[in-house]
PyMOL CGO cylinders between C-alpha atoms (Angstrom):
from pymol import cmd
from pymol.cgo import CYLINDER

trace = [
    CYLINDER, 29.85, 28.01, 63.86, 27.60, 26.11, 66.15, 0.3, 1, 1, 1, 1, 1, 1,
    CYLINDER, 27.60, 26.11, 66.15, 25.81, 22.85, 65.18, 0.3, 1, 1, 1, 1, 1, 1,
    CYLINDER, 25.81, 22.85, 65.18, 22.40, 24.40, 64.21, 0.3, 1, 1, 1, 1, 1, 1,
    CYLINDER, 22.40, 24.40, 64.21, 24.17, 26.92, 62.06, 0.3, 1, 1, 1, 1, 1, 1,
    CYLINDER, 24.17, 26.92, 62.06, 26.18, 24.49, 60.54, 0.3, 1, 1, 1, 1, 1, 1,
    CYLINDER, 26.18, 24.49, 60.54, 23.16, 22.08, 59.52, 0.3, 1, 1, 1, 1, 1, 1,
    CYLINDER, 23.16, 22.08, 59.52, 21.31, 24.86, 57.53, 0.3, 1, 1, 1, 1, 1, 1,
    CYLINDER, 21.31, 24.86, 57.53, 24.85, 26.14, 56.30, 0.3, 1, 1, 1, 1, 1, 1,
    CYLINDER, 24.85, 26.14, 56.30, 24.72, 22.53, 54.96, 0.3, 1, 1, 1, 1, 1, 1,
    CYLINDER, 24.72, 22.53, 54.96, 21.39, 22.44, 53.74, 0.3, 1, 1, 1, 1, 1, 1,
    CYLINDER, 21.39, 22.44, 53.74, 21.87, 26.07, 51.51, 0.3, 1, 1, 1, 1, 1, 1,
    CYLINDER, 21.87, 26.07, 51.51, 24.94, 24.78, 50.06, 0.3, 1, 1, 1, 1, 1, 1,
    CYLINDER, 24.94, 24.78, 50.06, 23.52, 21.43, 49.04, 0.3, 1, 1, 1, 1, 1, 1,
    CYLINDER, 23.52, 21.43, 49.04, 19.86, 23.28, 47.76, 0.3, 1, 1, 1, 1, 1, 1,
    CYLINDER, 19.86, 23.28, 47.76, 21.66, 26.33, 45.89, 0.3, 1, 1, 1, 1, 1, 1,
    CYLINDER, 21.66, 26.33, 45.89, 24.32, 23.53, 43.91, 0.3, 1, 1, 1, 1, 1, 1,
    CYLINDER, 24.32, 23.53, 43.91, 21.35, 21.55, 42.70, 0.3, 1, 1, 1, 1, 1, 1,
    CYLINDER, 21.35, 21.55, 42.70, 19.26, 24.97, 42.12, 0.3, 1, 1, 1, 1, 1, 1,
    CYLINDER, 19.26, 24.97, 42.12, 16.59, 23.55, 44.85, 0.3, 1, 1, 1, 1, 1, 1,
    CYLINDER, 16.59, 23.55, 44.85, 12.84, 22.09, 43.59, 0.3, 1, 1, 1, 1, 1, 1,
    CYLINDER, 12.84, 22.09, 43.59, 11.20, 24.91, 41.98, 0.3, 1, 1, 1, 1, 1, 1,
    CYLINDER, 11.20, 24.91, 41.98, 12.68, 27.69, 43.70, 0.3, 1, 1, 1, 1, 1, 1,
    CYLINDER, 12.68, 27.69, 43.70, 12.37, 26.00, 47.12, 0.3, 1, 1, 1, 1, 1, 1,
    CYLINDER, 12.37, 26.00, 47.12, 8.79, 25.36, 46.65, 0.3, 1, 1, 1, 1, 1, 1,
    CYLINDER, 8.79, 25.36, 46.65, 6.99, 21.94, 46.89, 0.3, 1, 1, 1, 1, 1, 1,
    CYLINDER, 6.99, 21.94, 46.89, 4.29, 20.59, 43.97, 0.3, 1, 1, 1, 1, 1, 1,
    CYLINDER, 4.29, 20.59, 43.97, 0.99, 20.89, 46.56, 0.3, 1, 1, 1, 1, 1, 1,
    CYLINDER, 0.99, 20.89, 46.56, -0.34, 17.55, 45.15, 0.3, 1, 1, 1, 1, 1, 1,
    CYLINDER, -0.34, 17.55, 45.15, 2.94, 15.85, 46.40, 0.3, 1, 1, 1, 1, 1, 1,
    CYLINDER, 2.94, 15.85, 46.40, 1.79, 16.67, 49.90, 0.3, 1, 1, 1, 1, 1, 1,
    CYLINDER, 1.79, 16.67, 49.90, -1.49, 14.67, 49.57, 0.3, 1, 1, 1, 1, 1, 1,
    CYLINDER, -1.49, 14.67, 49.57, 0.28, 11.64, 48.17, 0.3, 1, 1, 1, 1, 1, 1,
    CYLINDER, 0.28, 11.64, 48.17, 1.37, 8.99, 50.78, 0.3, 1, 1, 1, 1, 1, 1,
    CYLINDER, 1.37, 8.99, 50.78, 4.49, 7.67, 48.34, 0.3, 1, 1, 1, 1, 1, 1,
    CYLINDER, 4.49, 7.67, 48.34, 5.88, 11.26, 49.44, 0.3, 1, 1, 1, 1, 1, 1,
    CYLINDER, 5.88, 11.26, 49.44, 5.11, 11.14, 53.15, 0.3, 1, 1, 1, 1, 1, 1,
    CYLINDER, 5.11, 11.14, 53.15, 8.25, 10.38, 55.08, 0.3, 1, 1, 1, 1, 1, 1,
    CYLINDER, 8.25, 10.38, 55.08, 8.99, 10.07, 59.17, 0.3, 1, 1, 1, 1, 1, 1,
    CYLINDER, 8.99, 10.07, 59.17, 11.85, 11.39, 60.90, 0.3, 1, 1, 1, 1, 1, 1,
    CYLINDER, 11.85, 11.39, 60.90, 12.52, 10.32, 64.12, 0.3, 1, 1, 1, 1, 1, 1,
    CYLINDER, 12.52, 10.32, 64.12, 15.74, 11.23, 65.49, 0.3, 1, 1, 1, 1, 1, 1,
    CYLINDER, 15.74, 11.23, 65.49, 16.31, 12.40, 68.97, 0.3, 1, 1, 1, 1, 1, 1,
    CYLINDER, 16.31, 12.40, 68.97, 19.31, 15.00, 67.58, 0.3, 1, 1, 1, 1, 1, 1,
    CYLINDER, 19.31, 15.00, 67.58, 17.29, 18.21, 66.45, 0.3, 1, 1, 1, 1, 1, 1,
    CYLINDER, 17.29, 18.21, 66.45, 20.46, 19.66, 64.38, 0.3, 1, 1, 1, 1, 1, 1,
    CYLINDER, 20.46, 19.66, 64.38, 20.22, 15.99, 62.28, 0.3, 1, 1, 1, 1, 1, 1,
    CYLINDER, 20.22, 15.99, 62.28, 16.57, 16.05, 62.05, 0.3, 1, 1, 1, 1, 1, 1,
    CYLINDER, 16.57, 16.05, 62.05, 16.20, 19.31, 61.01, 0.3, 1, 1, 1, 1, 1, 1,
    CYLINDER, 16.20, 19.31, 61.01, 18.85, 18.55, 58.50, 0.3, 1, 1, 1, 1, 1, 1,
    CYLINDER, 18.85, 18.55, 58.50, 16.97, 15.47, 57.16, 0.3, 1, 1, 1, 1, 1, 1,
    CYLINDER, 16.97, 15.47, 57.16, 13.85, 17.40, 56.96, 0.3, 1, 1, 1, 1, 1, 1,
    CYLINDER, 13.85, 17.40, 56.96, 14.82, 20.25, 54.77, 0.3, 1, 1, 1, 1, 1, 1,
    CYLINDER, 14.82, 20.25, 54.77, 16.56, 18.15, 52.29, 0.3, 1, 1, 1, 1, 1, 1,
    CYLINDER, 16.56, 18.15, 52.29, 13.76, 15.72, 52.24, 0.3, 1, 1, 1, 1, 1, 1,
    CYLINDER, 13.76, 15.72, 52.24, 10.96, 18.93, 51.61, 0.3, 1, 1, 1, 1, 1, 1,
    CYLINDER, 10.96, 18.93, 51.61, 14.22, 20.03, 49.10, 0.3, 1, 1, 1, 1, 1, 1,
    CYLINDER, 14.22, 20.03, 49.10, 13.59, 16.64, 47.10, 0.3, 1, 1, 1, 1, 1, 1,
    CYLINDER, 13.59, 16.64, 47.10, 10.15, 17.06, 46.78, 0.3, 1, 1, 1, 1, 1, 1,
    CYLINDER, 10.15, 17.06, 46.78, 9.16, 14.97, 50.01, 0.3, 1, 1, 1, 1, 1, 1,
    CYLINDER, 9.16, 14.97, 50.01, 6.91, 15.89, 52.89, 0.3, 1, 1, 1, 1, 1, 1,
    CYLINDER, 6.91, 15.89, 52.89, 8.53, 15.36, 56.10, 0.3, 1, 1, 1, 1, 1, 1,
    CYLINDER, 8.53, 15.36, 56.10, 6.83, 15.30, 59.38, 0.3, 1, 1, 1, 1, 1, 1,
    CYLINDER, 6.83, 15.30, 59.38, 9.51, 14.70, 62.59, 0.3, 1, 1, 1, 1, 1, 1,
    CYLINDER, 9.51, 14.70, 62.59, 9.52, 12.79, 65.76, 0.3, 1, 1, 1, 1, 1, 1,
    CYLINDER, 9.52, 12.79, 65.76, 11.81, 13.77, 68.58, 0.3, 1, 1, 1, 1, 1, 1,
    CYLINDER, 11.81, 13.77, 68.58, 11.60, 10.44, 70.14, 0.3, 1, 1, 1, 1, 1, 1,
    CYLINDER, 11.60, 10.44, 70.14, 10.21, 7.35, 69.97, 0.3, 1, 1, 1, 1, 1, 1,
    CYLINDER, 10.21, 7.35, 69.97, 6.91, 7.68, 71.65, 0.3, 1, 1, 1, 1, 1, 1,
    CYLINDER, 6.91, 7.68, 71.65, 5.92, 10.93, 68.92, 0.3, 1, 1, 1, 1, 1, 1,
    CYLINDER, 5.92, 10.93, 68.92, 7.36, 8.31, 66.47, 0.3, 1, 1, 1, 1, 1, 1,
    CYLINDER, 7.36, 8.31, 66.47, 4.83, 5.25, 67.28, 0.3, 1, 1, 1, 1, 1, 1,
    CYLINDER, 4.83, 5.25, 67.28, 2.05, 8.48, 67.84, 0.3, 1, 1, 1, 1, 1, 1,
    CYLINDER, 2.05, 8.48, 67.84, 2.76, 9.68, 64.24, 0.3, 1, 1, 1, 1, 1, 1,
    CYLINDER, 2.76, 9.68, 64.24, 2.30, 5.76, 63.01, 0.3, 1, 1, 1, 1, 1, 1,
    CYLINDER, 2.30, 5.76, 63.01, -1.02, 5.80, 64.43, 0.3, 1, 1, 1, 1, 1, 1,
    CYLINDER, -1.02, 5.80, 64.43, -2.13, 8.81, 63.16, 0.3, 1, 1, 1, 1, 1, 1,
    CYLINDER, -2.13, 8.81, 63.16, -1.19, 8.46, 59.53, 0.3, 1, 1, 1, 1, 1, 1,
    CYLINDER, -1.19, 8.46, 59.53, 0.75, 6.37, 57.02, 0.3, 1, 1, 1, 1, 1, 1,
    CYLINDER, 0.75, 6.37, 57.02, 4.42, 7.05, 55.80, 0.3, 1, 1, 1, 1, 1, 1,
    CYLINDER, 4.42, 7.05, 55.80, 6.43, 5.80, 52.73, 0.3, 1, 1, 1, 1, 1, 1,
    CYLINDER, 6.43, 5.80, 52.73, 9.37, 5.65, 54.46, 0.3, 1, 1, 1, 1, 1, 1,
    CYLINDER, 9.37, 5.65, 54.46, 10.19, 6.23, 58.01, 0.3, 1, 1, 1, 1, 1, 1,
    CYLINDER, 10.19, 6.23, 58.01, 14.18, 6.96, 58.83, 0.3, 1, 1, 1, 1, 1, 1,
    CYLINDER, 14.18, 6.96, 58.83, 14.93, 6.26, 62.46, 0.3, 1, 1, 1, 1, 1, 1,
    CYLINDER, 14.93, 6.26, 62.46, 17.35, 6.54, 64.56, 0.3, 1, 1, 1, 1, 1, 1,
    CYLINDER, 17.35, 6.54, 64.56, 18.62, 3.31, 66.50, 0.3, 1, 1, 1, 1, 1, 1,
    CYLINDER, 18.62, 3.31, 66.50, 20.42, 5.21, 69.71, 0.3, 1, 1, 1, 1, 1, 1,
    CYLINDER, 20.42, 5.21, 69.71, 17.55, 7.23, 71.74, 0.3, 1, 1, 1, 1, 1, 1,
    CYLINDER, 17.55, 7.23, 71.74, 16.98, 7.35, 75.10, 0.3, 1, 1, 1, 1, 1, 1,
    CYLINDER, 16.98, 7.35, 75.10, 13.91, 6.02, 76.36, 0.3, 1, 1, 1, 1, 1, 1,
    CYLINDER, 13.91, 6.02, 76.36, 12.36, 4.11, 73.60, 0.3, 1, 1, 1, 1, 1, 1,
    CYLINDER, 12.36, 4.11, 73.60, 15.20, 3.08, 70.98, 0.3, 1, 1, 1, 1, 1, 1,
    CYLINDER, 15.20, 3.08, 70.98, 14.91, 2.21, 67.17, 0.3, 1, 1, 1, 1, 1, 1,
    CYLINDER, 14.91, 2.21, 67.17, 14.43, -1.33, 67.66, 0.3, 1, 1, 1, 1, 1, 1,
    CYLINDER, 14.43, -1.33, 67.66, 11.43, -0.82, 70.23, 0.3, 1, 1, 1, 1, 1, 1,
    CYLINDER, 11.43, -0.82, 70.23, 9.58, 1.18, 67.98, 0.3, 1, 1, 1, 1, 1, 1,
    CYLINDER, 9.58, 1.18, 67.98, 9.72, -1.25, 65.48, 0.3, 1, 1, 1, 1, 1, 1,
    CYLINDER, 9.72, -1.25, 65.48, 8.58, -4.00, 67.66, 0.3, 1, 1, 1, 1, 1, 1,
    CYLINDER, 8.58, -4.00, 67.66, 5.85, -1.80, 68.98, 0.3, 1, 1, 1, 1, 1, 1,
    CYLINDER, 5.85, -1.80, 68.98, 4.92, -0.29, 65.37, 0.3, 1, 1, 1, 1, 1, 1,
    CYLINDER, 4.92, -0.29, 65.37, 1.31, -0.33, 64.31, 0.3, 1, 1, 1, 1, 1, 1,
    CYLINDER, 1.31, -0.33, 64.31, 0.52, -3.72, 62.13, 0.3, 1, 1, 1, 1, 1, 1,
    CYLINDER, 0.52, -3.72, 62.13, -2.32, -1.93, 60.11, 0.3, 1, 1, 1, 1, 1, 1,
    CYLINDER, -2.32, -1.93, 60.11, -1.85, -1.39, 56.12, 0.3, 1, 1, 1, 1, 1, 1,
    CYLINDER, -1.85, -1.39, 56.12, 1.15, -1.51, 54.70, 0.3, 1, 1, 1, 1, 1, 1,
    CYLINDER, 1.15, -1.51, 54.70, 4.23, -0.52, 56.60, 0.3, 1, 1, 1, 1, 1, 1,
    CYLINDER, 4.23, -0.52, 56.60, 6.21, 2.29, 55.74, 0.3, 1, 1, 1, 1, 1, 1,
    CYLINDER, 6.21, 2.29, 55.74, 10.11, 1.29, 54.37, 0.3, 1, 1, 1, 1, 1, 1,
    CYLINDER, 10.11, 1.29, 54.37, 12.54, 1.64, 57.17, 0.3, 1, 1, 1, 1, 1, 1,
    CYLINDER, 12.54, 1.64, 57.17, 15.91, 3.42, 57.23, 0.3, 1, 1, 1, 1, 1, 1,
    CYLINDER, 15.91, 3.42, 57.23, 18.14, 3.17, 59.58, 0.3, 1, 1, 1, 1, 1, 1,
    CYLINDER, 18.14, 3.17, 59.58, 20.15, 5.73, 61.21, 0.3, 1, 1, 1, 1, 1, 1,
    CYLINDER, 20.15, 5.73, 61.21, 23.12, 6.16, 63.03, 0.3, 1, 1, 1, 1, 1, 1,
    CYLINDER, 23.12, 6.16, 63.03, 26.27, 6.85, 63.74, 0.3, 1, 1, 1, 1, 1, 1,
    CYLINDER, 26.27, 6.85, 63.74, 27.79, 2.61, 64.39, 0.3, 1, 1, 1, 1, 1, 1,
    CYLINDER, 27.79, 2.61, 64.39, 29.53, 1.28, 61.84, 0.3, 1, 1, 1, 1, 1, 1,
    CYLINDER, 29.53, 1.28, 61.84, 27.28, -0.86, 59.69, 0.3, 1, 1, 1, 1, 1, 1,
    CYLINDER, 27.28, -0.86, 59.69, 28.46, -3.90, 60.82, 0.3, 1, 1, 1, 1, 1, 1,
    CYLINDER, 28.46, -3.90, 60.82, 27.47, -3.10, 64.29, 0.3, 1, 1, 1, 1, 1, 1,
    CYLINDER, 27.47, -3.10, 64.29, 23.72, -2.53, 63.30, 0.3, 1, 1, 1, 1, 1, 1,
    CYLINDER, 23.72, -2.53, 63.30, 23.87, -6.21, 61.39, 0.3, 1, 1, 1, 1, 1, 1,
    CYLINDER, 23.87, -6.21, 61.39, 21.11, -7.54, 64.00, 0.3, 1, 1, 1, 1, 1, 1,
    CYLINDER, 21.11, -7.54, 64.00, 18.82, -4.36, 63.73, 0.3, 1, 1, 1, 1, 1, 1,
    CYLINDER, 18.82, -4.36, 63.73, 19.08, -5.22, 59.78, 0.3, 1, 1, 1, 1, 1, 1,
    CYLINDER, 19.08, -5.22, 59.78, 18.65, -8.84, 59.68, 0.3, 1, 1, 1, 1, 1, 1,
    CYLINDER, 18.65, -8.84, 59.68, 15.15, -8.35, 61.82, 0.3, 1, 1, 1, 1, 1, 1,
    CYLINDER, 15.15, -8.35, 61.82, 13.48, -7.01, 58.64, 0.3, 1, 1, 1, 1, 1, 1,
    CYLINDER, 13.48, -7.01, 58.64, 13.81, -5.35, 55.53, 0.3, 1, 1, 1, 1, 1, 1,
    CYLINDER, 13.81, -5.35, 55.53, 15.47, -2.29, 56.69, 0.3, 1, 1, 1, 1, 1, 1,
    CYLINDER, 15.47, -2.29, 56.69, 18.27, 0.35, 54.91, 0.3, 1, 1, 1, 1, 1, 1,
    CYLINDER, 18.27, 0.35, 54.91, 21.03, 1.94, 56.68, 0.3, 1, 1, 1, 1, 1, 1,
    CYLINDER, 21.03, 1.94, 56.68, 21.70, 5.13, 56.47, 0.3, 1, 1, 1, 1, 1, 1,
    CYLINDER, 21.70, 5.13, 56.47, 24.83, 7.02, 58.26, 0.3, 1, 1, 1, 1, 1, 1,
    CYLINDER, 24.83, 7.02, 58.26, 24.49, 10.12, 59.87, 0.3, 1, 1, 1, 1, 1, 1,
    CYLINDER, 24.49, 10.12, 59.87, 26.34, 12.79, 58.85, 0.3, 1, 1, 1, 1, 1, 1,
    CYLINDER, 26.34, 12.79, 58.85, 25.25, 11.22, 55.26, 0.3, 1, 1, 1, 1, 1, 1,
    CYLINDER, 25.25, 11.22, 55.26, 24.56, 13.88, 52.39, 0.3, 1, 1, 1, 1, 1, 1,
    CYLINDER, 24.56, 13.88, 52.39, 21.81, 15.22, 50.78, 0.3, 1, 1, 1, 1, 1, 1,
    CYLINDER, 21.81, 15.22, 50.78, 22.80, 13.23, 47.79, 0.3, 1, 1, 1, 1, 1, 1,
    CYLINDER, 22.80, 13.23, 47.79, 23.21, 9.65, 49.58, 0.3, 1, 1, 1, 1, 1, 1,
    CYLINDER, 23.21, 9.65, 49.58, 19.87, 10.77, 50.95, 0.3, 1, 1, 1, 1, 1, 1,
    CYLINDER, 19.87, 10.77, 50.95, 18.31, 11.45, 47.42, 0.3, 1, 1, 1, 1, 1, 1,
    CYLINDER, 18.31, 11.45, 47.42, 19.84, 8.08, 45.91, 0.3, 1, 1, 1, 1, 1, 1,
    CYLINDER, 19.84, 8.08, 45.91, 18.52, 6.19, 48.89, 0.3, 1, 1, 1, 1, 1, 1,
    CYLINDER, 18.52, 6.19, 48.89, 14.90, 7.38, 48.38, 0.3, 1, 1, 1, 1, 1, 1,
    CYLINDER, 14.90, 7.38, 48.38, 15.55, 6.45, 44.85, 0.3, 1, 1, 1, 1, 1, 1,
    CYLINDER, 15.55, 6.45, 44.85, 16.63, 3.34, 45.47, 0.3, 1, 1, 1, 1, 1, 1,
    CYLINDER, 16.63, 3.34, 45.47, 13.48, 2.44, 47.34, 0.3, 1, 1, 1, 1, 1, 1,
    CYLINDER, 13.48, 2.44, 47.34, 10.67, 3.82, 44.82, 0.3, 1, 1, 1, 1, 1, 1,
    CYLINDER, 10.67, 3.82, 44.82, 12.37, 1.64, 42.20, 0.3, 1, 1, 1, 1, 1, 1,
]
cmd.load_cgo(trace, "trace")
């Protein structure tokens, strides 16, 4: 099974156990509403892909970045919630982008991704208040994540 087909393999068995958001279909207000706008920048397609259909799966609108450039782009075009992003990408890395993030409004909630041990991102954590999350993490994690931050 390659990567890709693994990912969505991943994604239907995690939306048909928890019977999907009605039917697979987003509310349309939820798309209008900033609190459910959420950034993925990742420079793995398989990962992002996978982040994006369980986000859209929880009721979230998801709009990717394949690098950091598209990332700080997307941050200038609109506002996020939340923005998870990677720390490892060539180019621009995690921690660039968040130096060079726009200052205007309020900043979305960063998370964190990749695949160090969380003791080896301690510095990219300390520099603000940022979440980890570990790829290869679930849908679920995901989900109480996202939770965690709306509370």
């Amino acid at each position: 099974m390659s990567a890709r087909e693994n990912v969505l393999f991943t994604w239907r068995s995690c939306s048909s156990a928890t019977g999907g958001l009605a039917g697979g279909r987003l509310d349309p207000t939820a798309a209008q509403d900033v609190t459910r706008k959420v950034l993925v920048v990742d420079d793995d397609a398989d990962w992002r892909e996978f982040l994006r259909l369980c986000l859209e799966d929880l009721g979230y609108e998801a709009i990717e970045a394949a690098n950091g450039q598209e990332a700080l782009d997307s941050l200038a075009r609109q506002r996020y919630r939340v923005m998870l992003l990677d720390l490892n990408m060539p180019g621009m890395n995690g921690l660039e982008v968040l130096e060079r993030m726009p200052r205007n409004g309020e900043p979305p909630r960063v998370v964190l991704l990749t695949a160090a041990a969380v003791q080896d991102v301690g510095g990219a954590l300390r520099s603000g208040p940022h979440y980890y999350l570990p790829k290869g993490a679930s849908r679920d994690q995901l989900s109480l994540l996202l939770q965690s931050l709306d509370a």
